[in-house]
N, C-alpha and C positions, 0 to 999 in steps of 0.2 A: 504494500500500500504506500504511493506517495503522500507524501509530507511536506506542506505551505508555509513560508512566514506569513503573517497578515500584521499589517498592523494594526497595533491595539489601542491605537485613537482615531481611525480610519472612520466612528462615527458623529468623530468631535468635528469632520472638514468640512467645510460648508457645501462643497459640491454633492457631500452623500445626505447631509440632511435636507436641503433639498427636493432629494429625491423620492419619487413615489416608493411606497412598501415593496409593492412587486420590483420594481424597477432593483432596489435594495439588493433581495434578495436574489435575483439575475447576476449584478457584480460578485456576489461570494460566489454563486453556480459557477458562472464563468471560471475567478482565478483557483476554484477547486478542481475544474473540469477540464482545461485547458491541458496542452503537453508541458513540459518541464520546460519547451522554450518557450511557453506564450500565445502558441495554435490552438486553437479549438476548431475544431473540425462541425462545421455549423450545421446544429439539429434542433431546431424551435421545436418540432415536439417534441424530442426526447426529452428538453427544458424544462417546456409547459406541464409534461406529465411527471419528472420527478420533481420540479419546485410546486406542482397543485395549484399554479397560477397560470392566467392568460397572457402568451409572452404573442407581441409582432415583429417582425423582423424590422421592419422600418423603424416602427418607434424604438425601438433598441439603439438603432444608429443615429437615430435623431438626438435621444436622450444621452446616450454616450459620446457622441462626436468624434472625437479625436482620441477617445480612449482607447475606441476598436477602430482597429485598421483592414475594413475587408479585402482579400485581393483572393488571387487567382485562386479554382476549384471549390467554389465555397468554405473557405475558411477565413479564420477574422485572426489577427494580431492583435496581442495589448504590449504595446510600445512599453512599457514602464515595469514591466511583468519581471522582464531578465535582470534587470537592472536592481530590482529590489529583492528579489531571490538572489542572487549569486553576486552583485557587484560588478566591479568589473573583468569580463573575462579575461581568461590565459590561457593559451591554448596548451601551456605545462603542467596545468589543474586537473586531476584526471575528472573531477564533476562536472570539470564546466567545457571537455571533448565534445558530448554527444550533442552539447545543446548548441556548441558552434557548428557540431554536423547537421544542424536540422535549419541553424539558420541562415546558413551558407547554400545547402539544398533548394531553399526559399528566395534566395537571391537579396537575405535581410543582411547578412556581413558580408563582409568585400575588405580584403588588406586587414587584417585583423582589428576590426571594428562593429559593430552595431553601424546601422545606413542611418543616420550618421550620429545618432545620439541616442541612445536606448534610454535615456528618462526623461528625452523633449523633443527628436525630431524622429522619423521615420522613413525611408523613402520606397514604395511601394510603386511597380510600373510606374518608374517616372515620374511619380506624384508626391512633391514632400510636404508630408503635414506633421506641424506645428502641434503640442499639447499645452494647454493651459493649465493650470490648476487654479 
């Protein structure tokens, strides 16, 4: 079984209070559900049916913006994912090999980097976006 830091004032930030309940409860699904790099392999209903809430895909990306990065084969990125799990990577770290292999795969590292910042920018087809907090 994998195993997440979360942080534990994560419902002190104004962007989570904010947020609608279901919407809430989506962000933990997500950073529990996601791969060790930060992929989630996107299934709104396998979502909707293990959170017991009504999930949209749009409104998901609406309400998260910049936090999910969706790109190629329906899968979605969270930019800030890797960065707060593991730090910065090394590809001399044997924990943080697989996860440069999946984001290298992806076409998210280039020159041993995160595209180009994994806790503010991301660059996906060509598209760089920005996260605010």
């Amino acid at each position: 079984m994998a195993k997440r830091f979360i942080d534990t004032s994560l419902f002190k930030k104004r962007w989570i209070r904010q947020l609608d309940p279901n919407m809430k409860l989506f962000w933990i699904y997500l950073l529990t559900n996601c791969d060790h790099a930060g992929i989630w392999e996107v299934d709104i209903d396998l979502a909707a049916f293990q959170t017991g809430v009504e999930l949209d895909e749009s409104t998901i990306l609406k309400t998260f913006n910049r936090k999910i990065v969706p790109f190629k084969d329906g899968k979605w990125f969270v930019p800030k994912f890797v960065d707060y799990q593991y730090g910065e990577l090394n590809e001399n770290v044997n924990a943080h090999k697989s996860v440069i292999k999946l984001l290298t795969k992806y076409g998210l590292y280039v020159d041993n980097q995160l595209l180009p910042n994994s806790s503010a920018t991301v660059k996906v087809n060509n598209l760089t976006v920005k996260d605010k907090d």
